[in-house]
N, C-alpha and C positions, 0 to 999 in steps of 0.2 A: 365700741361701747359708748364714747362720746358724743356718737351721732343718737343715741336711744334716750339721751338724758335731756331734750328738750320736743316737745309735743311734734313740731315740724316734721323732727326724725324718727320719731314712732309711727306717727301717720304714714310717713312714706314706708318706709320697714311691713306696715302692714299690708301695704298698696303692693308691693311688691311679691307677696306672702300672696294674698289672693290673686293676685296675676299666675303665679308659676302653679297655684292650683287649677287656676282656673285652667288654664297650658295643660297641666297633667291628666286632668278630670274634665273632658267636654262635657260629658252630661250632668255637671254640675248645675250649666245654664239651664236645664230641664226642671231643676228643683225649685219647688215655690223661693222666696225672699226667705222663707222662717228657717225652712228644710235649709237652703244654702248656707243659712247663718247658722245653725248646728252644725251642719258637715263640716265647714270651716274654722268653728270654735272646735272640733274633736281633733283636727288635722292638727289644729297650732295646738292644744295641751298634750296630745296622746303621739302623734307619727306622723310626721312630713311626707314620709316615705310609705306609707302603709296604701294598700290597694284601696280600690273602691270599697269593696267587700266590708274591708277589716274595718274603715273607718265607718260606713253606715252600722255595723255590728253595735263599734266604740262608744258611737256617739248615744247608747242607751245603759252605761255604766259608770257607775261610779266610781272615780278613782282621785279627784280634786280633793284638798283639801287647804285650813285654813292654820292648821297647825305647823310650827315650825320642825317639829320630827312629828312624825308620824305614830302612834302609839295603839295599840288597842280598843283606845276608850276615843280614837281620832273619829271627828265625825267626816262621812266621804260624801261628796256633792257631786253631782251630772254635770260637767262644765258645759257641756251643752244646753242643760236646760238653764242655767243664769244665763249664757249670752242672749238664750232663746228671751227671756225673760226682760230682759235688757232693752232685745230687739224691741219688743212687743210694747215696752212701756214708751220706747221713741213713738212710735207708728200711733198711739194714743194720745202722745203730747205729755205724757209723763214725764217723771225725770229720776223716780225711785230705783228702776233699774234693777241692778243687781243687789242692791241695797235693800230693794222690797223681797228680792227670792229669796235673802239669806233670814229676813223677818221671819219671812211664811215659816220658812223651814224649822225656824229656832221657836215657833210658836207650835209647834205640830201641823200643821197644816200640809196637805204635798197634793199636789197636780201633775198630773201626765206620769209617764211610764216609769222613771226614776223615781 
């Protein structure tokens, strides 16, 4: 846990996350930059362990959210589609991020399949 509490040790944590993916999952190399960045954001929120299958299924439900328990009235997010989202505002030169997906979403607005 000490090593997650300063950026150095997150970045590697994640380096190392998409390494054993990448290890587990060859044709992951096959998927565009966006596609990779979804299956990867579904694999770290949803199943480390889950097959190809189940994570391309995953990665077009909602199941994120922002609420501390979970209630009824919880709103659920695509965790795919903010990293996707995310991706998209780097590769623009953006800097909104996840920050612009959770605007859209809170303003009504929704893109893509989630």
């Amino acid at each position: 846990i000490r090593r997650l509490s300063t950026v150095e040790g997150q970045c590697r944590y994640l380096a190392i996350f998409i390494r054993l993916l990448q290890q587990r999952h060859p044709r992951l190399q096959q998927l565009s930059k966006q596609e990779q960045v979804r299956f990867l954001a579904t694999a770290y929120n949803r199943s480390f362990s889950a097959s190809w299958n189940d994570i391309r299924r995953l990665q077009h439900e909602r199941h994120f959210h922002t609420d501390v328990i979970r209630t009824r009235s919880t709103r659920l997010y695509c965790y795919a589609d903010i990293a996707a989202a995310a991706f998209a505002s780097t590769q623009k030169g953006g800097k909104s991020g996840a920050y612009g997906y959770f605007l859209a979403k809170e303003s009504g607005f929704t893109a893509g399949k989630a």
